[in-house]
N, CA, C and O atoms as a DFTB+ gen file, in Angstrom:
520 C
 N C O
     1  1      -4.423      20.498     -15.845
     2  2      -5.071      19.398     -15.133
     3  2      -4.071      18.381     -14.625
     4  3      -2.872      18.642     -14.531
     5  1      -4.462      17.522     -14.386
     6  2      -3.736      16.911     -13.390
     7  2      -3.023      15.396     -14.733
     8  3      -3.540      14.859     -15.713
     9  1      -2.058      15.281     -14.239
    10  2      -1.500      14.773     -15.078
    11  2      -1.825      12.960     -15.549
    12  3      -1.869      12.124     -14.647
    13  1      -1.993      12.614     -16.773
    14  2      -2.865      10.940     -17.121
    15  2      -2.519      10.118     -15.808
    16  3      -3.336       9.588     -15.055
    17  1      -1.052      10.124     -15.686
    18  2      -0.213       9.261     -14.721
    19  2      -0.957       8.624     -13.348
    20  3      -0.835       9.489     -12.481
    21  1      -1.460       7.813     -12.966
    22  2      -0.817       7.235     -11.454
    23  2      -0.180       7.781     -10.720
    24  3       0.825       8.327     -11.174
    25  1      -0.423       7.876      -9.453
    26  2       0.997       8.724      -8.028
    27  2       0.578       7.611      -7.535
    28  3      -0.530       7.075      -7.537
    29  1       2.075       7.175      -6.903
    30  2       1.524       7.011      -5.052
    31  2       2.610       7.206      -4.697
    32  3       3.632       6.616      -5.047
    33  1       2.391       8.731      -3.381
    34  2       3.490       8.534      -2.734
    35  2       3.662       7.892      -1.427
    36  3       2.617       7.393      -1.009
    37  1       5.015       7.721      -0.415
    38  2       5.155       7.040      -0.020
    39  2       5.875       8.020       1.604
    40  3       6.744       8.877       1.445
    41  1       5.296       7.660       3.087
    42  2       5.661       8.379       3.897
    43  2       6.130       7.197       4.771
    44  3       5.808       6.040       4.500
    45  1       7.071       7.594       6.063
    46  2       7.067       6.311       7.072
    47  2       7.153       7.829       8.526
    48  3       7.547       8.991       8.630
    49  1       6.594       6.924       9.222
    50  2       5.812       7.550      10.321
    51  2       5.958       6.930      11.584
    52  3       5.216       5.996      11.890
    53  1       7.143       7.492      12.620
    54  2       7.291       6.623      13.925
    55  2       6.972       7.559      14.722
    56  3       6.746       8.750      14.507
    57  1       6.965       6.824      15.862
    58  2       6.479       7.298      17.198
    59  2       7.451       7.445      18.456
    60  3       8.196       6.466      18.510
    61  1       7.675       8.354      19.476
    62  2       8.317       8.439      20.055
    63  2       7.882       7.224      20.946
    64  3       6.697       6.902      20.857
    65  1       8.635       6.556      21.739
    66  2       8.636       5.800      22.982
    67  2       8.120       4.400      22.949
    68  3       7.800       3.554      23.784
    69  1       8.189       4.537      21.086
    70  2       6.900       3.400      20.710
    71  2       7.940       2.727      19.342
    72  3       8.575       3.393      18.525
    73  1       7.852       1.297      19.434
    74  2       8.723       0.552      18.283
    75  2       7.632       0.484      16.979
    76  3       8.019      -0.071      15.951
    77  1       6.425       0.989      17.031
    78  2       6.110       1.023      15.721
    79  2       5.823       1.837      14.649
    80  3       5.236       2.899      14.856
    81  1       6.195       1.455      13.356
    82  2       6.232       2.775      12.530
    83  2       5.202       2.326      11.709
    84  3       4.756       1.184      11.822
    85  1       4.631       3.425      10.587
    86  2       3.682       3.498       9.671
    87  2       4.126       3.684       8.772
    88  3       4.801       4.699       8.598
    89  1       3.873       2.528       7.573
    90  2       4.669       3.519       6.260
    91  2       3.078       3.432       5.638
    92  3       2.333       2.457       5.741
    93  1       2.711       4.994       4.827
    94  2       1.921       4.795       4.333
    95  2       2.377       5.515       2.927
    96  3       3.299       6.313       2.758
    97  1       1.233       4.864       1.755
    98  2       1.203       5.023       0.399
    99  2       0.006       5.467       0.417
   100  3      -0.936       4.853       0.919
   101  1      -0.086       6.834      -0.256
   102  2      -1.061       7.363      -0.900
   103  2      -1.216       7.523      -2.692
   104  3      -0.416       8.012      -3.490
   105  1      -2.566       6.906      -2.924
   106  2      -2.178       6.550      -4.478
   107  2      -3.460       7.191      -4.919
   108  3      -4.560       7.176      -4.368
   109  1      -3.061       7.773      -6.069
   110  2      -3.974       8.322      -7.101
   111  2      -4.074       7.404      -8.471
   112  3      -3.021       7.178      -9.067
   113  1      -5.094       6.963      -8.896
   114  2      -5.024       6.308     -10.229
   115  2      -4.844       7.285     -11.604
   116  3      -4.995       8.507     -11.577
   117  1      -4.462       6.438     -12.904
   118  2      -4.555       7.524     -13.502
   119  2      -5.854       8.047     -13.756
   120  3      -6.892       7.457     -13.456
   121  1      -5.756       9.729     -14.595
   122  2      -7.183       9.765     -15.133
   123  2      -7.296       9.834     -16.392
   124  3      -7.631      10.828     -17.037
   125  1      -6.959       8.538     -16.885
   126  2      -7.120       7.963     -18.200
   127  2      -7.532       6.976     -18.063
   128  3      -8.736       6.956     -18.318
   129  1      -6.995       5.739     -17.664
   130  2      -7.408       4.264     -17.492
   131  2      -7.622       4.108     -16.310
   132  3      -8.552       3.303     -16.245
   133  1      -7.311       4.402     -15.309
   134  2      -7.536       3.588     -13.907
   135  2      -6.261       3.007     -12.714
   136  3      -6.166       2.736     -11.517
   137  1      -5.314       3.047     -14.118
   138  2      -3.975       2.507     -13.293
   139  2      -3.374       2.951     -12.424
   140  3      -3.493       4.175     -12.483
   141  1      -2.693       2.625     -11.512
   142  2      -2.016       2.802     -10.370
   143  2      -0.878       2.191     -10.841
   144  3      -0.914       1.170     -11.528
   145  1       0.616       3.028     -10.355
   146  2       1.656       2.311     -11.158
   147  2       2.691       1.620      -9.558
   148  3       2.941       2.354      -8.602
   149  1       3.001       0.577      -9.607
   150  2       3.267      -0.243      -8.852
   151  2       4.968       0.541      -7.814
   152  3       5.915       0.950      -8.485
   153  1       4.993       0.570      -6.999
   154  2       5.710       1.889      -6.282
   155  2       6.298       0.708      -4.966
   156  3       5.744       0.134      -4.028
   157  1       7.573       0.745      -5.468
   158  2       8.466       0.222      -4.234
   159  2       9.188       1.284      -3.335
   160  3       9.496       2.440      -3.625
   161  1       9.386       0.554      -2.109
   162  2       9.713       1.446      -1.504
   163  2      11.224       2.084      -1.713
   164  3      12.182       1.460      -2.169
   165  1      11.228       3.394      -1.302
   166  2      12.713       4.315      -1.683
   167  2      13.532       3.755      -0.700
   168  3      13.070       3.062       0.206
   169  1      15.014       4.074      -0.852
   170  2      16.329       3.310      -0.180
   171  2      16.096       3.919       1.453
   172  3      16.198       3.160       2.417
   173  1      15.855       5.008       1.564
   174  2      15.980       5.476       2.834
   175  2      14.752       4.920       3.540
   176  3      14.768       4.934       4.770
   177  1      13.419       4.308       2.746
   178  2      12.587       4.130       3.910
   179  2      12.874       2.216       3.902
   180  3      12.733       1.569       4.939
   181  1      13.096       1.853       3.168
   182  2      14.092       0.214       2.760
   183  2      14.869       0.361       3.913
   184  3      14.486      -0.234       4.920
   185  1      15.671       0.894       3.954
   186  2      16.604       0.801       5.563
   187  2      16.546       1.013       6.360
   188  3      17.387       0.717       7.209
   189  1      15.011       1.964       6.660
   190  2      14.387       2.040       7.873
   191  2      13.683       0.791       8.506
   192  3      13.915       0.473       9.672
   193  1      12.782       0.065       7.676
   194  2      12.166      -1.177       7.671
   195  2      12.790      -2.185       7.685
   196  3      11.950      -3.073       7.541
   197  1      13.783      -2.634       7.772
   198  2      14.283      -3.946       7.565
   199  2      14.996      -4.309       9.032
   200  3      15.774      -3.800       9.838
   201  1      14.112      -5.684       8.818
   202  2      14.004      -6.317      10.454
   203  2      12.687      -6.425      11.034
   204  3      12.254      -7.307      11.775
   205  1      12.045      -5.270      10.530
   206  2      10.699      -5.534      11.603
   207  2       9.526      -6.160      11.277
   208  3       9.650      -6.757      10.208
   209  1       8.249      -6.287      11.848
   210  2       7.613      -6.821      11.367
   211  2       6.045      -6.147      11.008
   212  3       5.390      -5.403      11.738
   213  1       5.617      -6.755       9.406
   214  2       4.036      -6.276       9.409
   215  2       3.425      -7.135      10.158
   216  3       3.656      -8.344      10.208
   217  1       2.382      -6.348      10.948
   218  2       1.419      -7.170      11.892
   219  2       0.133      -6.629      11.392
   220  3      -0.854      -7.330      11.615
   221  1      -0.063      -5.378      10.682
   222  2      -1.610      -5.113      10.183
   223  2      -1.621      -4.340       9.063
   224  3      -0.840      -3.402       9.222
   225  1      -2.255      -4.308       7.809
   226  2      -2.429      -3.356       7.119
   227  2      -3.742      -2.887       6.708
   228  3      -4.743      -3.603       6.684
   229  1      -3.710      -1.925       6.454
   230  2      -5.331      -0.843       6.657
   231  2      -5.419      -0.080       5.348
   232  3      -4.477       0.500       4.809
   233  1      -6.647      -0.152       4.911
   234  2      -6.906       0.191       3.439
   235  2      -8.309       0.858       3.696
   236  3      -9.332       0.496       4.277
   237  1      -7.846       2.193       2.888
   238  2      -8.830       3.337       3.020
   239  2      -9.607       3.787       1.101
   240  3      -8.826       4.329       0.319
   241  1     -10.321       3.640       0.866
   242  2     -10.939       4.016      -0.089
   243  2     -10.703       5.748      -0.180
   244  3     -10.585       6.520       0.771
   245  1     -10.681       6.036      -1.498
   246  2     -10.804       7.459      -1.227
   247  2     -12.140       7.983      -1.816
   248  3     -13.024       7.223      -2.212
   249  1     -12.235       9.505      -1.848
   250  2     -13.581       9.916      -2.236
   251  2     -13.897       9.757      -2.978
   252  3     -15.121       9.628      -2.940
   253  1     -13.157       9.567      -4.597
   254  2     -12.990       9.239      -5.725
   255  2     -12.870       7.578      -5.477
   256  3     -11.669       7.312      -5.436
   257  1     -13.531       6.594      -5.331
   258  2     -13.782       5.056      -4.973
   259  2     -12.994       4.425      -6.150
   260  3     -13.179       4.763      -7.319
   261  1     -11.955       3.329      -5.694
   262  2     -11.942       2.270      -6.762
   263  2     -12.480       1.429      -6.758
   264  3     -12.790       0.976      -5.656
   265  1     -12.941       0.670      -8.067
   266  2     -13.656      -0.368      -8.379
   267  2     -13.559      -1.438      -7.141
   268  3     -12.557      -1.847      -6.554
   269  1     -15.008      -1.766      -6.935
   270  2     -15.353      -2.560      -5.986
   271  2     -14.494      -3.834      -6.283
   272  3     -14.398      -4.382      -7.381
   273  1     -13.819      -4.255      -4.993
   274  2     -13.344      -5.973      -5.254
   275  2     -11.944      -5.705      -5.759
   276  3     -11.360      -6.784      -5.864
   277  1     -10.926      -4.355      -6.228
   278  2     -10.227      -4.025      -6.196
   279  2      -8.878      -4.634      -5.248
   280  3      -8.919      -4.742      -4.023
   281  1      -7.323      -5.110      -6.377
   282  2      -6.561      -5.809      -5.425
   283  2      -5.369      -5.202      -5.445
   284  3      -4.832      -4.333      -6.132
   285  1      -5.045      -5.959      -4.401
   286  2      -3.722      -5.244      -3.643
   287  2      -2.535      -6.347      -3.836
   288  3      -2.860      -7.375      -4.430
   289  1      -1.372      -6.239      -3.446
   290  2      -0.139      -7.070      -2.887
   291  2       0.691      -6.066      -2.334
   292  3       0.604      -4.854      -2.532
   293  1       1.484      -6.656      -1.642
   294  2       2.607      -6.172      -1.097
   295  2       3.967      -6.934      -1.552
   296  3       4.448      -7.657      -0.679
   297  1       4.465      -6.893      -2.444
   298  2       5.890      -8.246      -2.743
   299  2       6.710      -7.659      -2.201
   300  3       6.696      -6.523      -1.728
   301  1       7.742      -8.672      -2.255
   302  2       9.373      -8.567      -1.628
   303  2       9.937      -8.399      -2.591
   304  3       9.339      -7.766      -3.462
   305  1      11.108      -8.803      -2.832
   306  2      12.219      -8.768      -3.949
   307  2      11.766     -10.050      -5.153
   308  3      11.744     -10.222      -6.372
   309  1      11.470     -10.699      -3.990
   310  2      11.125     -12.659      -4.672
   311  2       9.690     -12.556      -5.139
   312  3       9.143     -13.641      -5.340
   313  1       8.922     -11.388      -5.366
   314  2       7.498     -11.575      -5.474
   315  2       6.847     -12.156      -4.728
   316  3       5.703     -12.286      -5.164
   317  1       7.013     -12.639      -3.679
   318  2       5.871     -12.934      -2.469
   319  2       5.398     -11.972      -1.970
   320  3       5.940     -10.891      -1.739
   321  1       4.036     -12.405      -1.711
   322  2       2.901     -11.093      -1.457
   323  2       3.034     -11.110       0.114
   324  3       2.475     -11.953       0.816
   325  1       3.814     -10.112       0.586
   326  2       3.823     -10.318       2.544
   327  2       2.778      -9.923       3.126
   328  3       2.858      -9.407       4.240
   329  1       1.413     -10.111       2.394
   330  2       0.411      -9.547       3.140
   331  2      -0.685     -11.044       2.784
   332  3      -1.863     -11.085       3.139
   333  1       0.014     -12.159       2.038
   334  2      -0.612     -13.315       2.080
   335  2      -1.817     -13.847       1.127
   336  3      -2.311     -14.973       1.174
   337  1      -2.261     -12.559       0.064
   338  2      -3.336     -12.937      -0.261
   339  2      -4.344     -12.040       0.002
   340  3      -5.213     -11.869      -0.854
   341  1      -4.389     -11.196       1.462
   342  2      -5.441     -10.737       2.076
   343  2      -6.212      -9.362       1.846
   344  3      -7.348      -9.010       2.164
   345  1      -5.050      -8.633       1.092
   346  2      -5.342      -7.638       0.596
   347  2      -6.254      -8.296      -0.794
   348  3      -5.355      -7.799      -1.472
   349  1      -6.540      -8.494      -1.113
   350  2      -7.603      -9.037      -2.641
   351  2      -9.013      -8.815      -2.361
   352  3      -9.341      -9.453      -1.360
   353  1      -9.657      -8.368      -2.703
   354  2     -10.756      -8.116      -3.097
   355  2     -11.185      -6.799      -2.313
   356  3     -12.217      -6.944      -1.658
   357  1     -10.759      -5.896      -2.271
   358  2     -10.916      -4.193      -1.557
   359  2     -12.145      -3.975      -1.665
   360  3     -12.757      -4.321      -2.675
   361  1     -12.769      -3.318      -0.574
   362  2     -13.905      -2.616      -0.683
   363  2     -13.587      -1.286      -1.157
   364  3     -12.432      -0.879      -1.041
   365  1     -14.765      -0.343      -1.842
   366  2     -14.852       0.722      -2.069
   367  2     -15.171       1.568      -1.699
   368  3     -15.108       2.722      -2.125
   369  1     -15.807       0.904      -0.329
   370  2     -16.814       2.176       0.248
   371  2     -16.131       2.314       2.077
   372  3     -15.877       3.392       2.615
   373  1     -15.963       0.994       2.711
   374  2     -15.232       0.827       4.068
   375  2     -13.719       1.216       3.840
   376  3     -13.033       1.295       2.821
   377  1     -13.450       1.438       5.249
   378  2     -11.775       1.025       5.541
   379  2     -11.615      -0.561       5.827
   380  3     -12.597      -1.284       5.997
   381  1     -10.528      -0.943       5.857
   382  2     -10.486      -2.536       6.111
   383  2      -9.235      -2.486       6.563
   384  3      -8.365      -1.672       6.256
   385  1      -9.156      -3.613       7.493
   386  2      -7.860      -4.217       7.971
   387  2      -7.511      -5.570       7.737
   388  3      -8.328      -6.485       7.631
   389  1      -6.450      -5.663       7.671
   390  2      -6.140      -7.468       7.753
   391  2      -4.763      -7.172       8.771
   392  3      -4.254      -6.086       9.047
   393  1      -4.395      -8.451       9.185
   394  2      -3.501      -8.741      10.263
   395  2      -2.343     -10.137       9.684
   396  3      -2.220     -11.246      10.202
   397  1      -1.790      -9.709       8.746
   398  2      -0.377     -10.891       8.411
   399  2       0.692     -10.626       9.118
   400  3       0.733      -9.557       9.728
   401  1       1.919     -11.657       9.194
   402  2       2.531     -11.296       9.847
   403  2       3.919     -11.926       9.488
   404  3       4.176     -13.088       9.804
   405  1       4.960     -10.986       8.700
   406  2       6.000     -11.399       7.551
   407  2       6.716     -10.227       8.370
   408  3       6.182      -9.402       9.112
   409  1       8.030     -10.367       8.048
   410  2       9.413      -9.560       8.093
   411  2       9.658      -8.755       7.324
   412  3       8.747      -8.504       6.535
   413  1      10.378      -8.325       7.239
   414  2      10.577      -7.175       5.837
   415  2      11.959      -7.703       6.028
   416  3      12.552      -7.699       7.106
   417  1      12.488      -8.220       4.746
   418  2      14.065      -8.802       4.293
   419  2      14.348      -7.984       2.916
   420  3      15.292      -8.306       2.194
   421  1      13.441      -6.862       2.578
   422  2      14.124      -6.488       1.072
   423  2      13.226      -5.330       0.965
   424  3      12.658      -5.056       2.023
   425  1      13.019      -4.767       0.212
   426  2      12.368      -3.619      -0.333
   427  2      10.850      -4.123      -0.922
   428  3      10.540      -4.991      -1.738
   429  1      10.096      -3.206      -0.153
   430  2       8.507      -3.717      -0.696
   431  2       7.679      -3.429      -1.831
   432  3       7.040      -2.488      -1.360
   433  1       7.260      -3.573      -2.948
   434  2       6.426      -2.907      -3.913
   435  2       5.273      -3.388      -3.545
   436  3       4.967      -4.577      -3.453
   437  1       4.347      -2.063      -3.241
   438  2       3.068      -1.908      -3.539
   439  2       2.398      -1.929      -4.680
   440  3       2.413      -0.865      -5.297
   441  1       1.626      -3.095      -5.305
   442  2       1.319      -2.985      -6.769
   443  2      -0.598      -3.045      -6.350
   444  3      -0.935      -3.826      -5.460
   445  1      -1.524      -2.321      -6.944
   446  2      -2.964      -2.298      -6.839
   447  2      -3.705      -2.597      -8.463
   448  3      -3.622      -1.734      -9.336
   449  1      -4.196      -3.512      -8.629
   450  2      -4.808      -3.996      -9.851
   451  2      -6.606      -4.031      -9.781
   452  3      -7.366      -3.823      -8.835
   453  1      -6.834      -4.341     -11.025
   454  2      -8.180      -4.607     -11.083
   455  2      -8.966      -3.263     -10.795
   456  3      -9.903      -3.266      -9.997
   457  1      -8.728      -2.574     -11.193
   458  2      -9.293      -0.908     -10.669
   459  2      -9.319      -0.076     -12.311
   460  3      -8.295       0.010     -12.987
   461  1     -10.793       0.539     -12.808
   462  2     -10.984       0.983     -14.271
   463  2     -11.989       2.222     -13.602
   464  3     -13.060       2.581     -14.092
   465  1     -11.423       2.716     -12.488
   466  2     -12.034       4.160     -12.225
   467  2     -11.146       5.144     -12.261
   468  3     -10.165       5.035     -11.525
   469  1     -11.260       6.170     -13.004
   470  2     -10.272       7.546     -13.457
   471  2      -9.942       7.838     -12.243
   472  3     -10.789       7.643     -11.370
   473  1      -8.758       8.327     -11.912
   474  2      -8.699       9.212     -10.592
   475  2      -8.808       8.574      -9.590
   476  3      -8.443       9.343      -8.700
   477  1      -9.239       7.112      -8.906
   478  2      -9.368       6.738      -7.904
   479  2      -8.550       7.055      -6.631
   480  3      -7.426       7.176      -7.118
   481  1      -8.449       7.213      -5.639
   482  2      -7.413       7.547      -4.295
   483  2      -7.618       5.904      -3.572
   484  3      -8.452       5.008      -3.436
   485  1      -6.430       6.215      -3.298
   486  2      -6.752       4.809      -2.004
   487  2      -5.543       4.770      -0.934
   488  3      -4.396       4.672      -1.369
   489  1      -5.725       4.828       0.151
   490  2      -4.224       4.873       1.056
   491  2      -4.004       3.664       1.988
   492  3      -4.810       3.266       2.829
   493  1      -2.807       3.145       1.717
   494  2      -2.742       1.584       2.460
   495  2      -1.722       1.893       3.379
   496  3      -0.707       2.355       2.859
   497  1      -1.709       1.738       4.857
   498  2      -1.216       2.260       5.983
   499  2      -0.769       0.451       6.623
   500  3      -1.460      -0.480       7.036
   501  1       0.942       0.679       6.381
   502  2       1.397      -0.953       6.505
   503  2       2.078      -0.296       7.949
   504  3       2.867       0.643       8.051
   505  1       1.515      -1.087       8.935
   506  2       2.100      -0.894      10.285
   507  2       3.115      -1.889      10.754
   508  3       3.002      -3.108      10.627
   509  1       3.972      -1.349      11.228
   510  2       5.289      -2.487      11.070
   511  2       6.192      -2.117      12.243
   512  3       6.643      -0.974      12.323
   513  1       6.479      -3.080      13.185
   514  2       7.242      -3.455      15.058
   515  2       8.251      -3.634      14.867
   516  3       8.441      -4.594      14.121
   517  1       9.153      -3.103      15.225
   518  2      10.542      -4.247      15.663
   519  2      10.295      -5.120      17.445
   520  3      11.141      -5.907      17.869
């Protein structure tokens, strides 16, 4: 079976002819408690990102739902959340967007709290310009 642990992995996704890329995290909770284990980004996609900017991030519930009202951050190095706050309170059942608009100066951890459903999925798609 699938192992107690938390995943989320982590992709970045550009476009030809186009300055914006996608980094997305796909996360599995564990299926023991619920946790999601907090996942910064790797060196090679850290040096892809730096300079540009988040202008939207998009949060997808998966089939397996986390707990309604379910939260998010995005920190920097300094623990500031570059998504402002806005990610907090997740739906379980919609996709959602919010629109902040921070730099990337350091390496990002994705941390997701407040979630006590086994197995939950959830994929947060941080779109980011130079």
């Amino acid at each position: 079976g699938m192992a107690a642990v938390g995943t989320c992995t982590q992709t970045l996704t550009s476009y030809q002819y186009s300055t914006v890329s996608v980094l997305t995290f796909t996360c599995t909770a564990s299926s023991t408690d619920g946790s999601y284990p907090a996942t910064a980004t790797d060196t090679d996609i850290t040096a892809a990102i730096l300079g540009m900017f988040i202008y939207e991030i998009r949060t997808n519930p998966g089939s397996t739902a986390p707990k309604t009202l379910y939260d998010i951050v995005l920190n920097d190095t300094d623990g500031i959340d570059l998504a402002g706050g806005t990610l907090a309170n997740r739906s379980a059942t919609v996709s959602e967007r919010v629109t902040p608009w921070a730099t990337v100066d350091t390496a990002l951890t994705l941390t997701i709290t407040n979630n006590d459903v086994n197995s939950a999925g959830t994929v947060v798609k941080i779109y980011l310009s130079r």
